[in-house]
C-alpha positions as CSV (number, residue, x, y, z in Angstrom):
1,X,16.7,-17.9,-8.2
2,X,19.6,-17.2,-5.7
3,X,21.5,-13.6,-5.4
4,X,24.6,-14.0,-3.6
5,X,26.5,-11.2,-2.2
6,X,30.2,-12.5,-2.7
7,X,33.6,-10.0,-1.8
8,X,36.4,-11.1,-4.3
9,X,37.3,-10.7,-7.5
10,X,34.7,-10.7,-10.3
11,X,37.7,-12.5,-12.6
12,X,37.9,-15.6,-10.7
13,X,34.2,-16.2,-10.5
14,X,33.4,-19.9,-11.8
15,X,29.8,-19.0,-13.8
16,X,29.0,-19.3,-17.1
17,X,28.8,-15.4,-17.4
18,X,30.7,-12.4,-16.3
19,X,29.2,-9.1,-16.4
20,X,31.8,-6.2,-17.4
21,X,31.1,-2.8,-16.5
22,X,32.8,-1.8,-19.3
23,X,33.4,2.0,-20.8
24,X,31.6,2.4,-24.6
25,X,34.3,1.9,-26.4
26,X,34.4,-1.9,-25.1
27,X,38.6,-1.4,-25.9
28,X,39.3,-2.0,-22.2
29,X,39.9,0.4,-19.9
30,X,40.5,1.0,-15.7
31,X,38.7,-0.5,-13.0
32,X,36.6,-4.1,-13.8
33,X,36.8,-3.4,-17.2
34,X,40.7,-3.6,-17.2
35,X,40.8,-6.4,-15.1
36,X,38.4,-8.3,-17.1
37,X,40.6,-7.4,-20.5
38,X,43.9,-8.2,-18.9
39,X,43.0,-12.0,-17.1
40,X,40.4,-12.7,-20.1
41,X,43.5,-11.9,-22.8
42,X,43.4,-10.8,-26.4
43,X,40.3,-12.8,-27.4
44,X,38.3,-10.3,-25.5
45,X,39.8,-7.5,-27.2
46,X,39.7,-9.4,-30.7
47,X,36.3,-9.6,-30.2
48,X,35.1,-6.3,-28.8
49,X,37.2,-4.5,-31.9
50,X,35.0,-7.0,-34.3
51,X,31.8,-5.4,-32.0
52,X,33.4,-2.0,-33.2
53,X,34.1,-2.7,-36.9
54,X,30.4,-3.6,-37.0
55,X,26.9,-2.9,-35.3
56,X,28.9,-0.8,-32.6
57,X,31.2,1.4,-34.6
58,X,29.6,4.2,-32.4
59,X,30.6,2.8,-28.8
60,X,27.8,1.0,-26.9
61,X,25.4,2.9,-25.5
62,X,24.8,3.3,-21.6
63,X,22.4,0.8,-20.2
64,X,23.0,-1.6,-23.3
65,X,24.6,-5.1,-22.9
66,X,26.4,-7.5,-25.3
67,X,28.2,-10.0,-25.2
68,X,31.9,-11.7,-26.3
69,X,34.0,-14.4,-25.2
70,X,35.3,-14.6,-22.2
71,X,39.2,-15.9,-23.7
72,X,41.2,-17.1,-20.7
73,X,38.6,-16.4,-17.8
74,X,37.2,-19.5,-16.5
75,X,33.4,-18.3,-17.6
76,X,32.7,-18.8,-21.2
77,X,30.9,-15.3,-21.8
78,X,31.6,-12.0,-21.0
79,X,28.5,-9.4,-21.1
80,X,29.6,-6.2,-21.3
81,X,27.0,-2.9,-20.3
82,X,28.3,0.2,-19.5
83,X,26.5,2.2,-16.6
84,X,26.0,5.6,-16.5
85,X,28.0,8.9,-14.6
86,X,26.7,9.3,-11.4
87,X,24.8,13.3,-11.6
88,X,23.1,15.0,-8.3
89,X,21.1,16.8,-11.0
90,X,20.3,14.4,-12.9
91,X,18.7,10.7,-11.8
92,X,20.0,7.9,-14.0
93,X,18.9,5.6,-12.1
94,X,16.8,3.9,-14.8
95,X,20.1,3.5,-16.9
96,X,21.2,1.8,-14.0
97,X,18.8,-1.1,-13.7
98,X,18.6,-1.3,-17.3
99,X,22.5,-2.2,-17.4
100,X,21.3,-5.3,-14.9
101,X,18.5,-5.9,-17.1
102,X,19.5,-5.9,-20.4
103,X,22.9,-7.9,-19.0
104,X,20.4,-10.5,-17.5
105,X,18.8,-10.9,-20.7
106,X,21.4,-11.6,-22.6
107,X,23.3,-14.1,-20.3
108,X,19.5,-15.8,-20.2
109,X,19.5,-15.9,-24.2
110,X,22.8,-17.2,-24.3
111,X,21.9,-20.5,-22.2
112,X,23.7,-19.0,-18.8
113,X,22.6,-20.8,-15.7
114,X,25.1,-18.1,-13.4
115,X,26.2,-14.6,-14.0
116,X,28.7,-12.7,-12.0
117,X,27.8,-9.2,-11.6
118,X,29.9,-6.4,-10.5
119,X,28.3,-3.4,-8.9
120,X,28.3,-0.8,-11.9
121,X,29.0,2.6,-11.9
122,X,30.2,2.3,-8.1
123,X,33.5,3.4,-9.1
124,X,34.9,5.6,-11.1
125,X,31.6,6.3,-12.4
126,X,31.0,7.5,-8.4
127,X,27.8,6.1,-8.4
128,X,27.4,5.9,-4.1
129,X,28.1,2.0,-2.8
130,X,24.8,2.6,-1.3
131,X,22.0,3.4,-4.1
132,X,24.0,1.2,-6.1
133,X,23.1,-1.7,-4.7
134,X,19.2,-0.6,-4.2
135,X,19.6,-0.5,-8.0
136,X,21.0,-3.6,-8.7
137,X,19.0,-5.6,-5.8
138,X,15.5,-4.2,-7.3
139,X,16.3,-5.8,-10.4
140,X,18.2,-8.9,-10.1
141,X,15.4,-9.6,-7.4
142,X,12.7,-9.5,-9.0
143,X,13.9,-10.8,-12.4
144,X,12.4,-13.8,-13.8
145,X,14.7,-15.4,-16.7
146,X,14.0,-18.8,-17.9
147,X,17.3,-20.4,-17.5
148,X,19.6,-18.3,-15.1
149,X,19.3,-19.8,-11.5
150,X,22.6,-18.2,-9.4
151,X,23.7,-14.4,-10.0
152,X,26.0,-13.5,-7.8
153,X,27.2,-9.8,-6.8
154,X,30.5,-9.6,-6.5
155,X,32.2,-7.1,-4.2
156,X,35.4,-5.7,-5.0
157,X,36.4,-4.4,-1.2
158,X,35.6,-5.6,2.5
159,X,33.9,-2.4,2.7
160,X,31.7,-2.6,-0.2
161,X,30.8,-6.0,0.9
162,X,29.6,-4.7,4.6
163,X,27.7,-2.1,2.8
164,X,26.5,-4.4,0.1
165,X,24.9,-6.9,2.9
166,X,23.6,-3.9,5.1
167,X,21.6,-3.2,2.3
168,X,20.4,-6.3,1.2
169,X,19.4,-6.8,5.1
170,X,17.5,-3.6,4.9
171,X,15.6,-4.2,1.5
């Protein structure tokens, strides 16, 4: 299975999956999460308030996943996680990987052969660019599911990118 470290815009990825790092509420919100609710249209949000009205009237739960359409992105499957608050005092790192995890999973059971990543909780979740991708490296390289064969990391920023494959070197 390949990872590829990509700089662009998690939107415009042509795979059968996007990941959204999404807030538990699954309404939308800033960051990937808006971007993702703005290009994929009202489907996404028709279907995340259906997510609501039902099994996730409580907001989904840090390091969950689940998935929606993707409405007018070009992937036909939007996985939504949302990753935890960066804490000094706290390591949540585990929350972390599971997001990756339990995102891979659920792109696998839905017949995805590529998922589109964004780093999670490396914004305004102020998780460092750094650790970040340690987290999500050590699990989308070592994962094994059945049917995915690309995953790609998208990188929002020229920096993030140089940081991203500095890392990835390293590791």
């Amino acid at each position: 299975m390949d990872v590829e470290l990509v700089e662009g815009d998690i939107t415009a990825q042509e795979v059968d999956a996007i990941v959204n790092a999404a807030n538990s509420s699954l309404l939308g919100g800033g960051g990937v999460d808006g971007a993702i609710h703005r290009k994929g249209g009202p489907e996404i949000l028709a279907a995340t308030r259906a997510l609501r009205a039902g099994h996730y009237g409580g907001g989904l739960p840090t390091g969950q996943a689940v998935a929606t359409t993707a409405g007018r992105l070009s992937a036909r499957w939007v996985v939504h996680t949302v990753g935890p608050v960066f804490d000094y005092a706290e390591d949540r790192s585990a929350l972390l990987r599971a997001c990756y995890q339990n995102s891979l999973r659920v792109a696998d059971e839905l017949g995805a052969a590529s998922v589109a990543f964004p780093l999670i909780s490396a914004g305004v979740y102020r998780w460092p660019v750094e650790d970040a991708v340690r987290q999500a490296l050590t699990v989308l390289r070592t994962a094994q599911p059945a049917g995915v064969r690309t995953i790609r990391l998208v990188l929002f920023s020229a920096e993030t990118a140089e940081t991203a494959r500095r890392v990835a070197a390293e590791f």
